[in-house]
N, C-alpha and C positions, 0 to 999 in steps of 0.2 A: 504493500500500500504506500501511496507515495503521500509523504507527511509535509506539511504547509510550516513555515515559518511565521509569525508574526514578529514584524520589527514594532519594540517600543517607541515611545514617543521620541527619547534622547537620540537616535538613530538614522528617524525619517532628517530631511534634508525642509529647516523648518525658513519661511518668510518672515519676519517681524517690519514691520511699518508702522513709524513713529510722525504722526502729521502732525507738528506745530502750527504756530501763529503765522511763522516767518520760513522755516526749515519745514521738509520730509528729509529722515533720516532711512534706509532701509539697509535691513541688516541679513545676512544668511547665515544662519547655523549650521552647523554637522556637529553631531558629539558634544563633545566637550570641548574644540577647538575653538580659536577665537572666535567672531566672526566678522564675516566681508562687510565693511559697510561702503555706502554711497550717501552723496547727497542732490538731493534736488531742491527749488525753492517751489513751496507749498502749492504758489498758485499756477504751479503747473498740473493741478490736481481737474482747474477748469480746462484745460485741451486733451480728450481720449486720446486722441492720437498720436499726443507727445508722450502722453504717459503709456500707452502700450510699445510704444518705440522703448522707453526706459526700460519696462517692466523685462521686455522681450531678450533686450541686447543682456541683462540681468540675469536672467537665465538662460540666454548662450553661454556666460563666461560661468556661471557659478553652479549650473542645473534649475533644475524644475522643481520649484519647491511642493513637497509634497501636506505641509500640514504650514498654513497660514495666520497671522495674526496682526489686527490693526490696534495702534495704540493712539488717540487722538484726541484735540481738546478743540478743533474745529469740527464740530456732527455733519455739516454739510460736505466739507472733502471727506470723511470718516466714508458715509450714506455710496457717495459718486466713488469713490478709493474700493468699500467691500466688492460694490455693483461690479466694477471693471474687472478684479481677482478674479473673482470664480468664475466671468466668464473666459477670463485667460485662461488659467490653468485649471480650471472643472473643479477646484478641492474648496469645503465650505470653510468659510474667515470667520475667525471668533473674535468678536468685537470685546476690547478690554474693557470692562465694567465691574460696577460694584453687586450684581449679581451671579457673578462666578463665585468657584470657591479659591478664599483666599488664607492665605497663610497666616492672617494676625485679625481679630476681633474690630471691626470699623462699627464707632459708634459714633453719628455726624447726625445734624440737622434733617437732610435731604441726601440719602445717601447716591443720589440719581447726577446731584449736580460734583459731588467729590471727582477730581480730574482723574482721569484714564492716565495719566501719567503719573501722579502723585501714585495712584495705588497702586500701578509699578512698580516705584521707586520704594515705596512700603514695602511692599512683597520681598525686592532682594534685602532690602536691610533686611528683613526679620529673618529671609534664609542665612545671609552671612552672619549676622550675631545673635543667634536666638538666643543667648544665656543670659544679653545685658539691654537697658536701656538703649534707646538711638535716635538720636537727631538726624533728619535727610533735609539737608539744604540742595535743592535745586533753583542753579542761579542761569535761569534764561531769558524769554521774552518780560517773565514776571520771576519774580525772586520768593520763591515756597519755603514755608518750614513745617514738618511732619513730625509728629513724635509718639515712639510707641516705649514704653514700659516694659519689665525685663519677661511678663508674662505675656507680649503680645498684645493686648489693648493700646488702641489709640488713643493717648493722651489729650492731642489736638493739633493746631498750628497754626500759623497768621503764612501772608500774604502780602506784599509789598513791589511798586515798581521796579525794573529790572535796571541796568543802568542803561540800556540803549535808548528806552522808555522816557527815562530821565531825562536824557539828552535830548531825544524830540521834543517833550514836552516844553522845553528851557527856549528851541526856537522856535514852536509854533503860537507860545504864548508871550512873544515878546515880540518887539518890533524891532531890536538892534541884533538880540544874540543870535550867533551861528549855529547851525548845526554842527557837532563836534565828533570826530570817532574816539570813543574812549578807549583809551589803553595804559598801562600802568603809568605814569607821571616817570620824571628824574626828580623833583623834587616834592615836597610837600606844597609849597607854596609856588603860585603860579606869577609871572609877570607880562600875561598877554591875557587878551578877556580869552581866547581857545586855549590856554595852558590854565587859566583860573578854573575853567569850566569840569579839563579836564580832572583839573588836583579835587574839586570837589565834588564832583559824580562817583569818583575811582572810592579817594578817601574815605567821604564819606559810607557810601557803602560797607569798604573793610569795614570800618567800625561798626555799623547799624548790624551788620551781620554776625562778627565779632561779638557782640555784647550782648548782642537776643541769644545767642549760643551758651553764652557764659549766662546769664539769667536762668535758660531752661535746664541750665544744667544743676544748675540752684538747686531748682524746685522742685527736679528729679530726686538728686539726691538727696534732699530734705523729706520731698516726701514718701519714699524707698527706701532711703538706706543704703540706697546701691552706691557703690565707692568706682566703679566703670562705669562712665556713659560714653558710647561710640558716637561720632560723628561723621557722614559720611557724605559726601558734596558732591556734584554733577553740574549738568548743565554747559549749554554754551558757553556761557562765559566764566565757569570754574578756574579753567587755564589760566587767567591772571589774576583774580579775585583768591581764590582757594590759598596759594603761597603765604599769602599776607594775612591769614586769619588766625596762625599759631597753629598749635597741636590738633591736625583731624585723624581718623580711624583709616580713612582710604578719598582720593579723590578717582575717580571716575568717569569720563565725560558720556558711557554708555551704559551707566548703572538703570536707567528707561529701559532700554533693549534690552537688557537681559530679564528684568522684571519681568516685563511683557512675554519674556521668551519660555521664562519660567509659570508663568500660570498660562500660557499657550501647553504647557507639557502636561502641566496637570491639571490641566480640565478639556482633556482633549477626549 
């Protein structure tokens, strides 16, 4: 009798698609290996035919992916992104939400509006540190902070402008200021209105985020006892924020994608 294999989930050749505000990130897994990413910008999400060109050339170079997953905090590229998958590649997309099963206890207002990313980003903290408390600072379009408890409950978290965000808003609500690209200052203090802009978008920030860190960290330990709290950061703009924050657990910039990758496995 000839006997059938079933490959588990860790094995199939998996899709993850992360649609931002501003970015699509997509990522291919195998195994345990890294995986492949790319980037597109979001609103390429409104032309099919751009995005099956990507999709397409994506699985010439990397294969077909066999088990899919969208991770999204735009529903209308989320809605038009599932639509296009399946009917590329025939296999049904598990939309990341807060009706899967997840790895840590979410107790929120309206668990419908909690970000497809955030709960991501949850999901691997609690996988990489189930024993301790964990701060997940995701620093991208918006700048999140998630906090769960050493038993997996979600503590809570705020919300705040991101610094790109920042910077728009500095020239769309003024009549002289530039637009500025933010990137780490040389010094603290600025002597041009683009280097003041910059030193206080940058700066400010470390600190704002620094010190919400160092608070939650407080009130964890105070209200636990737990002498470990991890902290663990993502996001587009980690890369130069994250250094200047002091002591984190791990930075990241794909800790989204694997989240996503990971409750794609187990709830598949």
């Amino acid at each position: 009798m000839q006997s059938f294999r079933i490959e588990s989930p860790d094995e199939l050749t998996r899709l993850v698609v992360d649609i931002g505000n501003t970015t699509t990130t997509l990522a291919i897994f195998v195994g345990g290996a890294e995986p492949l990413v790319e980037s597109v910008p979001s609103a390429l999400f409104a032309d099919s035919g751009a995005m099956r060109e990507v999709l397409g050339n994506l699985s010439c170079k990397h294969g077909t992916p066999q088990a899919i997953a969208i991770c999204s905090v735009v529903p209308a590229a989320a809605a038009a992104g599932s639509a296009l998958l399946e009917s590329l590649f025939s296999v049904p997309v598990l939309t990341i939400g807060s009706d899967l099963q997840l790895l840590f206890h979410l107790e929120y207002g309206n668990k419908n509006t909690f970000g497809a990313d955030r709960l991501a980003l949850c999901a691997w903290s609690r996988h990489l540190f189930a024993e301790n408390p964990v701060i997940a600072v995701d620093i991208g379009t918006a700048i999140t902070f998630d906090v769960l408890d050493a038993a997996g409950l979600y503590r809570g978290g705020l919300i705040m402008p991101g610094i790109d965000m920042m910077a728009g808003a500095l020239h769309a609500r003024t009549a002289q200021l530039p637009q500025v690209r933010i990137e780490r200052p040389e010094s603290l203090l600025g002597r041009s209105t683009e280097e003041c802009i910059r030193s206080g978008i940058f700066w400010g920030a470390v600190r704002q985020i620094s010190g919400l860190v160092e608070a939650i960290r407080s009130d964890l330990v105070r209200d636990s006892g737990e002498s470990t709290v991890e902290v663990i950061v993502t996001g587009g703009n980690s890369r130069i924020i994250a250094p200047e924050l002091g002591p984190v657990s791990l930075i990241d910039e794909l800790a989204v994608l694997r989240g996503s990758d990971l409750l794609l496995r187990m709830n598949m």
